[in-house]
Every structure is written in C-alpha cells, then in structure tokens.
KELUM-775310 format. One record per residue (C-alpha): residue in one letter; x, y, z. Coordinates in pm, whole numbers, padded with zeros to 5 digits, always signed. Example, Ala and Ser with C-alpha at 12.3 -4.5 7.8 and 13.67 -1.06 7.14 Angstrom:
// KELUM-775310
A+01230-00450+00780
S+01367-00106+00714
This chain:
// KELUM-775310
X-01209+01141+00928
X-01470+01390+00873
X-01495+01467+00536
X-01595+01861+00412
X-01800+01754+00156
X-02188+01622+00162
X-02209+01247+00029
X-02473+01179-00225
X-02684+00920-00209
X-02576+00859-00573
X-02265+00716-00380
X-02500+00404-00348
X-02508+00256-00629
X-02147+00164-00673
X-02021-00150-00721
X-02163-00372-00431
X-02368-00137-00251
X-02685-00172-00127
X-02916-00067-00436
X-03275+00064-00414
X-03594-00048-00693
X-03633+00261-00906
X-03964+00272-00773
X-03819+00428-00455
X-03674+00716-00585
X-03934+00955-00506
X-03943+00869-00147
X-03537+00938-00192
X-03634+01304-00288
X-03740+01406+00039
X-03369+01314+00171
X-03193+01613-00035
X-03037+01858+00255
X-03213+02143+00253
X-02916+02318+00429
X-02652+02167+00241
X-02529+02142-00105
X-02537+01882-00345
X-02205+01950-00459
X-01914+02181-00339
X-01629+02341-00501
X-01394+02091-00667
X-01094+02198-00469
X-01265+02084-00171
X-01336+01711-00250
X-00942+01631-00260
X-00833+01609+00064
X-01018+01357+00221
X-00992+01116-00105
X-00638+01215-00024
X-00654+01045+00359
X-00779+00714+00276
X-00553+00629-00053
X-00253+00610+00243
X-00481+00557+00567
X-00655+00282+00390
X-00378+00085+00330
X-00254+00111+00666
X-00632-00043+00814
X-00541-00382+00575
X-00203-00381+00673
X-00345-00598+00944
X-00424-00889+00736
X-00165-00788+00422
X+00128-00735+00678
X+00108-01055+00836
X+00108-01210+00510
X+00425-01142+00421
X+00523-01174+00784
X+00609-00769+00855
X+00423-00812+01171
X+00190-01079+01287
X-00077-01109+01523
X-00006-01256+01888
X-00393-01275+02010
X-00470-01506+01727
X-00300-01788+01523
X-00103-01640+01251
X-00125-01937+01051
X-00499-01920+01036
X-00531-01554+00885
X-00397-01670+00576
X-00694-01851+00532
X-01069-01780+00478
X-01128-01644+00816
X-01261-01307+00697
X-01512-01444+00480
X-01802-01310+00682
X-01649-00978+00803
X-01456-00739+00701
X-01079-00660+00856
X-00961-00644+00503
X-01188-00466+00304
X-01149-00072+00408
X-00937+00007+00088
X-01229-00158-00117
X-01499+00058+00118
X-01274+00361+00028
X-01233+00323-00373
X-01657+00284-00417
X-01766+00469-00134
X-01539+00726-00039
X-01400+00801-00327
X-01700+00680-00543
X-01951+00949-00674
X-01752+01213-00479
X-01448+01157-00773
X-01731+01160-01024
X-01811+01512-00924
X-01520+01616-00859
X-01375+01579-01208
X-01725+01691-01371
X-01726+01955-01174
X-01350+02011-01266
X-01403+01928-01657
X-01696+02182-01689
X-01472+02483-01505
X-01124+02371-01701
X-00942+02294-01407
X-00729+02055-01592
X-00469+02035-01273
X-00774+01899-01039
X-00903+01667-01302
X-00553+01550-01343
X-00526+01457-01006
X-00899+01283-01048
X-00768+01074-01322
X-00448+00979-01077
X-00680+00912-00787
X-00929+00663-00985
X-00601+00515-01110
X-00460+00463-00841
X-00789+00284-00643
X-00834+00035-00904
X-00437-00028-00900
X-00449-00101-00550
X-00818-00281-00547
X-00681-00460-00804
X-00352-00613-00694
X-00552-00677-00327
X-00877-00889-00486
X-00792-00951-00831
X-01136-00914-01050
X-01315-00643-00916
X-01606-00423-01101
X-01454-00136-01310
X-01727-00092-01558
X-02029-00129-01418
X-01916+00022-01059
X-02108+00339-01081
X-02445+00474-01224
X-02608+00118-01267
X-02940+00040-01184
X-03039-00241-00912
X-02919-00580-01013
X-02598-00733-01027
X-02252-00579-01061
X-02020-00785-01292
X-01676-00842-01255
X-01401-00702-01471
X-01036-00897-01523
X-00758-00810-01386
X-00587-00789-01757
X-00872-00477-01860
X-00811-00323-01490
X-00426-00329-01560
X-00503-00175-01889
X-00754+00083-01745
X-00514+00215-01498
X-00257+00292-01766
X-00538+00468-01970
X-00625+00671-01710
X-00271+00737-01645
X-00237+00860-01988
X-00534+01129-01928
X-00408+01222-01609
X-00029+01317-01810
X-00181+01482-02053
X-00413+01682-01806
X-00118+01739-01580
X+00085+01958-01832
X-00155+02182-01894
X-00146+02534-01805
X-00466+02673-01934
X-00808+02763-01833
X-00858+02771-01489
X-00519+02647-01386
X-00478+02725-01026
X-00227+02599-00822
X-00354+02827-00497
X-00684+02710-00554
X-00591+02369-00570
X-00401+02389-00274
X-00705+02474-00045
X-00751+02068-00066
X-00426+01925-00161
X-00300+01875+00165
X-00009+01631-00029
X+00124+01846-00281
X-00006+02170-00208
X-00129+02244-00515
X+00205+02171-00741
X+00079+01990-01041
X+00436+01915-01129
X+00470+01659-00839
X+00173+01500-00957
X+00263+01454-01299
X+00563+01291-01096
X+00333+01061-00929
X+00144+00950-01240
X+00498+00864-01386
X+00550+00688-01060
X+00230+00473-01043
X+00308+00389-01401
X+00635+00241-01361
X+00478+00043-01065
X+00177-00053-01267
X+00450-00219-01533
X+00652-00323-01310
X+00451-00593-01225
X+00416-00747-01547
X+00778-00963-01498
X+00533-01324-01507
X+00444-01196-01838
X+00585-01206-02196
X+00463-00837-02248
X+00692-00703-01958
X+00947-00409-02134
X+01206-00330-01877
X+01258-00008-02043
X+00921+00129-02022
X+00966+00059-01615
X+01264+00259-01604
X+01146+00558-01863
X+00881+00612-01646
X+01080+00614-01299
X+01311+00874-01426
X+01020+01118-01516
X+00915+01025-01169
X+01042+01161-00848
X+01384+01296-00860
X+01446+01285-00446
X+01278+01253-00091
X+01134+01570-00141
X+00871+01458-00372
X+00769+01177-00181
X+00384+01135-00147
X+00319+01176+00220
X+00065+01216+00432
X+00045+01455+00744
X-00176+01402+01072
X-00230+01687+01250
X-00329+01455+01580
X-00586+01675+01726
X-00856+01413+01708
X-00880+01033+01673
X-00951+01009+01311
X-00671+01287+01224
X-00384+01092+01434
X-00220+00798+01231
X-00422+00507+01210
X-00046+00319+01333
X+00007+00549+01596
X-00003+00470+01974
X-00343+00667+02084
X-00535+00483+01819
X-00312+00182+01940
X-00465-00104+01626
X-00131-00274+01631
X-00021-00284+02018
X-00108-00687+01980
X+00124-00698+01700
X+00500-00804+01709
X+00780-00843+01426
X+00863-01150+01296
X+01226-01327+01291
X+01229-01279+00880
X+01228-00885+00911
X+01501-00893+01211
X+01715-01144+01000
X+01701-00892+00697
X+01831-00619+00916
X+02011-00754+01181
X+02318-00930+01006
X+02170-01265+00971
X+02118-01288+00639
X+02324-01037+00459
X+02648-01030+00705
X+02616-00674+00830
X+02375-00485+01128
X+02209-00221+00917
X+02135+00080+01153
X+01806+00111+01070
X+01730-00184+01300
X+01698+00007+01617
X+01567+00313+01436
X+01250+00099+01270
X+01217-00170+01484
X+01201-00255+01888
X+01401-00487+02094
X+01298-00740+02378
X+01316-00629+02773
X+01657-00802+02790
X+01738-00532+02495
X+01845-00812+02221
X+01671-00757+01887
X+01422-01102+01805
X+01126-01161+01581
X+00839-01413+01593
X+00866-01743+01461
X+00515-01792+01230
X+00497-02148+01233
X+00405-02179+01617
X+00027-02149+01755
X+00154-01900+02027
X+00499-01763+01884
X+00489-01495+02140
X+00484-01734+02474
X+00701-01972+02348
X+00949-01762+02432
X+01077-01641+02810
X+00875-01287+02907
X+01206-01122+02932
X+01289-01241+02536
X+00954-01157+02411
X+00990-00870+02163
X+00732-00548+02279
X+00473-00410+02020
X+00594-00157+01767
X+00543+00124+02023
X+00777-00013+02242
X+00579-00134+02531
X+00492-00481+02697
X+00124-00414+02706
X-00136-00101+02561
X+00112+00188+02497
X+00008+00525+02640
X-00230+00808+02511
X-00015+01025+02318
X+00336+00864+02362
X+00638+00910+02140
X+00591+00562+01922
X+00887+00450+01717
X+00931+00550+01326
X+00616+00501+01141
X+00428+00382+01495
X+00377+00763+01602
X+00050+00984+01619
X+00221+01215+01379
X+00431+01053+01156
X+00366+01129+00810
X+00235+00762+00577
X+00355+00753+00231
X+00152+00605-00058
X+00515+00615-00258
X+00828+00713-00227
X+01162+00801-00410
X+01290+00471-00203
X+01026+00221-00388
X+01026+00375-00654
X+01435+00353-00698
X+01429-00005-00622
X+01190-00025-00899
X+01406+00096-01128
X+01683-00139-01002
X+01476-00422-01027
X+01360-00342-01410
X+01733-00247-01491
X+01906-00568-01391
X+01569-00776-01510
X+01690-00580-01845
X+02059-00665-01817
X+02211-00292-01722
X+02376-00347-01433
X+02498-00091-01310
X+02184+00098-01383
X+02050-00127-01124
X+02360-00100-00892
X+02341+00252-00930
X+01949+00276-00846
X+01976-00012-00561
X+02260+00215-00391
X+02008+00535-00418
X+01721+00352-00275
X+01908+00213+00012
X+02045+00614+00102
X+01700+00725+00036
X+01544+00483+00280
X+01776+00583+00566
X+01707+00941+00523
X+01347+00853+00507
X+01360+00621+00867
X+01548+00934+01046
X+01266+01190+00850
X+00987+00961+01022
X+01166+00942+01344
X+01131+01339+01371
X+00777+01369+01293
X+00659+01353+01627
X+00949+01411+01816
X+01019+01017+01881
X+01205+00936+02113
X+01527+00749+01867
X+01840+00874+01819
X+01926+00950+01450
X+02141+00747+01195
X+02429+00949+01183
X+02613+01074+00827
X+02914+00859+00955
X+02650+00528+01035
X+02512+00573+00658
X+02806+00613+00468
X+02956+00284+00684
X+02684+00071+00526
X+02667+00203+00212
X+03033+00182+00148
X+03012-00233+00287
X+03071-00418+00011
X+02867-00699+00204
X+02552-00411+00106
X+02603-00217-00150
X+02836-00478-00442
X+03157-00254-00608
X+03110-00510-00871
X+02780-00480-01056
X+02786-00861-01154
X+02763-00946-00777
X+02409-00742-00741
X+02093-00959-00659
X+01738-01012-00735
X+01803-01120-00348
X+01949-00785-00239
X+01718-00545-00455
X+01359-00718-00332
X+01476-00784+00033
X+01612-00400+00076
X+01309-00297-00118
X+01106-00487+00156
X+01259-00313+00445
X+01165-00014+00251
X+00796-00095+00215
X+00784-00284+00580
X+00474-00129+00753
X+00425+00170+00544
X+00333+00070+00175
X+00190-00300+00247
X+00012-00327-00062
X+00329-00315-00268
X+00522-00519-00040
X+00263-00806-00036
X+00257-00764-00445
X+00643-00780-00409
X+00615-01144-00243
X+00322-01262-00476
X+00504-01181-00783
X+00790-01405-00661
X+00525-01636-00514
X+00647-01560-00191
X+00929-01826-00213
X+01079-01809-00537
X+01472-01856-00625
X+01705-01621-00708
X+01854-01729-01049
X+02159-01620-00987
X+02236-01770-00621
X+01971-02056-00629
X+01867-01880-00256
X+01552-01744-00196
X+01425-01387-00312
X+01344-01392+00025
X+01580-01505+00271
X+01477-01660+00566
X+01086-01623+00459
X+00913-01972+00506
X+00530-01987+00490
X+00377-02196+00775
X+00441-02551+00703
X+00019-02577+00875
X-00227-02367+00652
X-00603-02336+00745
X-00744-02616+00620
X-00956-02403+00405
X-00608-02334+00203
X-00534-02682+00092
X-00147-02659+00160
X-00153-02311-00074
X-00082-02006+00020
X-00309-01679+00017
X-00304-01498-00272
X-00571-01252-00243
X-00834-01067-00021
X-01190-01200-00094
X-01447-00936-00197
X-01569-00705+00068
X-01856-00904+00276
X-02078-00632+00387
X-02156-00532-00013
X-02024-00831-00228
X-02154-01123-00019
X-02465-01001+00099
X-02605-00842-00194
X-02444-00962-00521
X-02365-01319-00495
X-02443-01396-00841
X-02138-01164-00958
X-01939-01327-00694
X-02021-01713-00884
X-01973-01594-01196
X-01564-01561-01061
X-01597-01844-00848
X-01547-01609-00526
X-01797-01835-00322
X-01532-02093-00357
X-01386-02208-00041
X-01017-02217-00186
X-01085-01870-00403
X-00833-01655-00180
X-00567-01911-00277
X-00617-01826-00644
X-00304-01652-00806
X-00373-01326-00950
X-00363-01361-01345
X-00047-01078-01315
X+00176-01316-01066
X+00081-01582-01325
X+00347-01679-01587
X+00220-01658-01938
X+00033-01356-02167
C-alpha cells in the first residue's frame, strides 16, 4: 500500500532495525526531502496504520492458519511448518515489520502531533493502535521490545516480558478511554474522518473498540490465578453492541496493494486447501447438524462433496483421487482468475475485520460460563452464532460473490437445533463456545484463533465432557525434528532485524535456541 505520509528515517531505530554510529548523522542530514515534509497533518497518518493492523494479520495467516489447521499448505509438508523452518526468512514476520516500522515513528508523530493540537479523538485512536500492535506482537512472539523499541541509540534492543507487555496494553487502554470521551479542544470528528477509513471519524466506535481489545486482552488470562471473569464481561458489554460496529476493513481493488491480500488477483493462498478438522466442525461430523455456513465459507471437491485435508500425511492433497481433492478457497483446481468472484472472505473486495461483535460475543460466553452464569453464556453463545451468519452472508456481498445467501428460514433452523444452540443452559460447552468461536475467527482473525488453541494447548479437555475443546483437532503425530515431539507455540523474532543485527538480545531470551518456538507463552502457562 502506498502510504500518504513521508517516513522518517527516525523510523530506524526501532526495535531491531538496522541502526547507524552517531557519527553518521551528519551525512543523514543531506537525506531530508527538500520537497516533502517531515511531518503531515495528524489526520493523515491513520489510514494506512489502519491497513496493516487487519492486512498484516492476513500475510501470517500463512504460517498461523496452518497451525491451527484452518488451511494448510499443499506445495510443502504441513508437518514441517510447525517447526523452525522460518528461522532464516521471514513468512511470518509482516505483523512484527508493521508494529516498528510502519507504525513505528509514524504513531510517535502522530500522537505528538495530536497531543500538541488537542485532538484528543486522534490520540485516542494512537493509544488504541500502539495497544493493539503490542497485543498482537505479543501473543505471536511472546517477549518482544516495548521499552527500548524507539529513540535508542545503536546497540542492542532488550527484550520486555510478556507479563509488562500484557500490563502495557491495558495501560494504554486506559489512556486511550479516557482520551476517547473527550469532547474538547480540537475535537473533530470530520477531520478525523479524512483518515479513518474504519470508523469514519466516530470516536464512539472506538471507545467501543478499546472496550473490545480489553476484554480480549483479559480474556486470555484463564491459565492464570489473576483471571476475573467479570472484568471480561464488563468490558464486552461497553463494547460493540451489533454487526454494525464491527472493525472492518474496505479494499477499494483498483490496484494490487488496495485489493485483499486473500483475494483471488493477489492469489497468496490458491496452494492452500481446508483441512478435515474445519469441515468436521461444520459439516455435521462433530456436532450432529450441517451448519449452512459450510457452503457459504468453504468449497467443495469436483465431485461436489464437502472434504478437508488430513495433516498428518506428507502429501494430504494427492492422497486422495483428483476428482475428491478439495479446490483452493477461490474455488478453482489450479491459479484462480484475475479479478474473479472468490468465495466469502477469499474476494478482491471483501471487507477483513480486526474484531467483530461475533468474537467478541463468544468472549463474553466463554468468561460467563468460566464464571458460572450460564445462561449469560448461553445467551452470548446464541448471539455470536446469529452474528456470525449475518457476518458470512455480509462478506459474501462484498464483491458480488458468486454464493447464494443463508436464508432467514436456514438461520433460524440452526439456531433453534437444540443439537446447536442447548435450551438447557447446563448442557452448554467449553466444546461448543471455542469450536463455534473458531469457525468465527477461521481465516479472518488468525491471531486470535491461534491464541484460542494455545490457551487450551491446542488439545486440551473439556471438563465437562472429558472430549476435546477441539474436536477432531490432532497435531501431527511427526513434528520437525527441530520440535522434539512439542508443538509450536510461537513465531521466532523477525530474521531480517532480530537475527541479523541484535543477537545478543535474542540470547539473553534464549531465541537462538533450536527448540525456542516450542516455548509456551508465559500467558498459556498455568500459574501467576
């Protein structure tokens, strides 16, 4: 994406990027544009911050969403990209490219810029933007460098813990509240809307988001003694109310960079395929019902019958018949075509989320029954399963796909199916609430889905059924040998900056480790 704003070379020195002796800053000084500012107006910096918090995630949904098997690769071995394979490149690493480079010294000015002319809104959305990059940085790598990330001099960066990150994000949280709410000084929601191209300027939805980010932000805590239910929930319900306030993303599709990094012109996932643990969650297997979002979200075979991959073969996709072989998300065999329709979320147009009323409803549910209300959870689980469908037909209209819509009469079938949707709260899940929350994360909010199956360490058992969280998830029973027999558990540093140039920060959290990526986070891990 081309990006309005001039980048300074202050953008350097961030955590992991290639830092110059002080000794070279006056040959720096003859790089300042003379036809081009140093800074713009603070309005302007938004939007594309705004691109890469959801377009990021989508670029390491290639490694993240074959991790928890949403779709996997069929012109490599699954089973070896949960190891160390990316240690000396970097499929993984855009989101941490976009929190110290793209957003980097551009938030710093932004909110400076925004402090000094009491645009509280616009700094309120700084303080939710820098929250939300270290959330997600966080929960993909674990450690990462918080405090020393910006504004250091050459040497090396130091690595925070995941514990002060956690508590940074809900500090920052706080400020962005408080900054939210107010209505004086240069409060301008017009003004802001010239680069809000998510909200459009409506401070109110952001405050919604900041609620929303916090619940999620808690929400992980339920390894930990410190997790409080109720401070989950309190924060969903001042969070988003309906569809409507969803957090999406538009892509106007005149140009590669402005089509949807998923869609079929940019075609990054035409060698993907789903895998027989997503089909099974939707397509009766496990639960006892077809839910009609299956042909709405995901694609069938040539001989029409719905199938997923099976994970634990070298070469899932030919050990099956051609005519049984399910076809990329797009809907094709082979390379879909310049421009075509795409299916659901697989479209040039088809507007990414980085949260919706869906997640954030299961959530709730997931806090509330963790808590012991019931039918609080029941209550929430039903919403986020009626959200979610209206959400898979919303997607399916953004660029005119060709699927035919769930009907009113389809909806209220499966909601009303006991089978789905328990008249008894006593007979609600951990099982049902985290698999229907995965179909509502599946290849549109991958970070939260792979924190989803980390936080139940991908395997656990429901305490209530003794069945799996996840049904019908089993992690390949052959690991790369890097692994050990474990499982991955997060993304290693970004090469190009971490490994190259700041190896010493990297030892002092054992990252050079061959086994590190099978480390569990210290949130997933039970304890204080």
């Amino acid at each position: 994406m081309t990006t309005p704003m001039k980048r300074r070379l202050a953008a350097l020195a961030t955590a992991g990027a290639l830092t110059l002796a002080a000794g070279c800053q006056d040959w720096l000084d003859v790089n300042t544009n003379p036809n081009g500012p140093e800074t713009v107006a603070a309005n302007l910096y938004i939007s594309p911050m705004l691109h890469w918090m959801v377009s990021g995630q989508q670029f390491d949904g290639r490694c993240t969403g074959a991790y928890t098997q949403q779709l996997i690769p069929t012109a490599r071995d699954f089973r070896t990209t949960m190891g160390r394979n990316f240690a000396t490149n970097d499929p993984c690493a855009q989101q941490w490219r976009d929190v110290y480079w793209s957003f980097g010294q551009n938030l710093i000015d932004m909110m400076n810029i925004a402090q000094a002319e009491e645009r509280w809104d616009i700094l309120g959305v700084g303080y939710v933007i820098k929250a939300w990059g270290w959330q997600e940085l966080t929960d993909l790598h674990g450690e990462i460098i918080v405090q020393e990330a910006f504004g250091k001099t050459p040497g090396t960066f130091h690595y925070d813990t995941q514990e002060f990150v956690y508590e940074e994000v809900r500090r920052l949280l706080d400020s962005a509240i408080v900054y939210l709410g107010r209505t004086d000084g240069a409060v301008d929601p017009l003004y802001m809307k010239v680069g809000d191209k998510m909200y459009n300027g409506d401070a109110a939805k952001w405050l919604k988001f900041a609620h929303g980010l916090y619940a999620i932000n808690l929400s992980h805590y339920n390894n930990k003694a410190s997790y409080d239910p109720a401070a989950v929930i309190s924060h969903v319900n001042q969070s988003f109310t309906s569809n409507a306030d969803d957090a999406l993303w538009s892509y106007p599709g005149t140009n590669n960079d402005d089509r949807n990094f998923m869609g079929p012109t940019r075609n990054n996932f035409s060698t993907f395929r789903q895998t027989q643990f997503v089909v099974g969650l939707l397509d009766g297997t496990r639960f006892g019902v077809r839910d009609p979002r299956l042909s709405r979200m995901l694609v069938p075979a040539p001989d029409s019958v719905y199938r997923g991959l099976d994970p634990n073969l070298a070469d899932p996709l030919g050990a099956l018949p051609a005519a049984q072989r399910p076809m990329n998300p797009y809907r094709y065999v082979g390379t879909p075509p310049t421009g075509g329709p795409g299916v659901y979320v697989f479209a040039d147009k088809a507007r990414m989320p980085a949260m919706t009323y869906a997640q954030l409803q299961f959530v709730k549910a997931e806090a509330a029954y963790r808590k012991g209300d019931l039918p609080t959870a029941l209550a929430a689980y039903r919403a986020g399963i009626s959200a979610h469908i209206d959400f898979v037909n919303d997607r399916n209209r953004d660029d005119n796909q060709q699927v035919t819509q769930i009907s009113a009469a389809e909806k209220d079938a499966f909601l009303n199916n006991p089978l789905v949707v328990p008249t008894d709260p006593n007979e609600l899940t951990l099982q049902k609430i985290m698999s229907q929350k995965f179909i509502a994360e599946w290849a549109c909010l991958f970070d939260e889905a792979w924190m989803d199956m980390r936080r139940y360490h991908y395997t656990d058992a429901d305490p209530k059924t003794g069945e799996r969280i996840y049904p019908g998830f089993d992690l390949p029973a052959t690991l790369s040998s890097e692994n050990a027999g474990k499982p991955i558990y997060r993304l290693l540093p970004r090469y190009n900056s971490e490994y190259v140039w700041n190896q010493a920060g990297l030892a002092e959290i054992g990252a050079l480790d061959v086994d590190y990526h099978t480390r569990p986070l210290w949130i997933v891990t039970p304890g204080n």
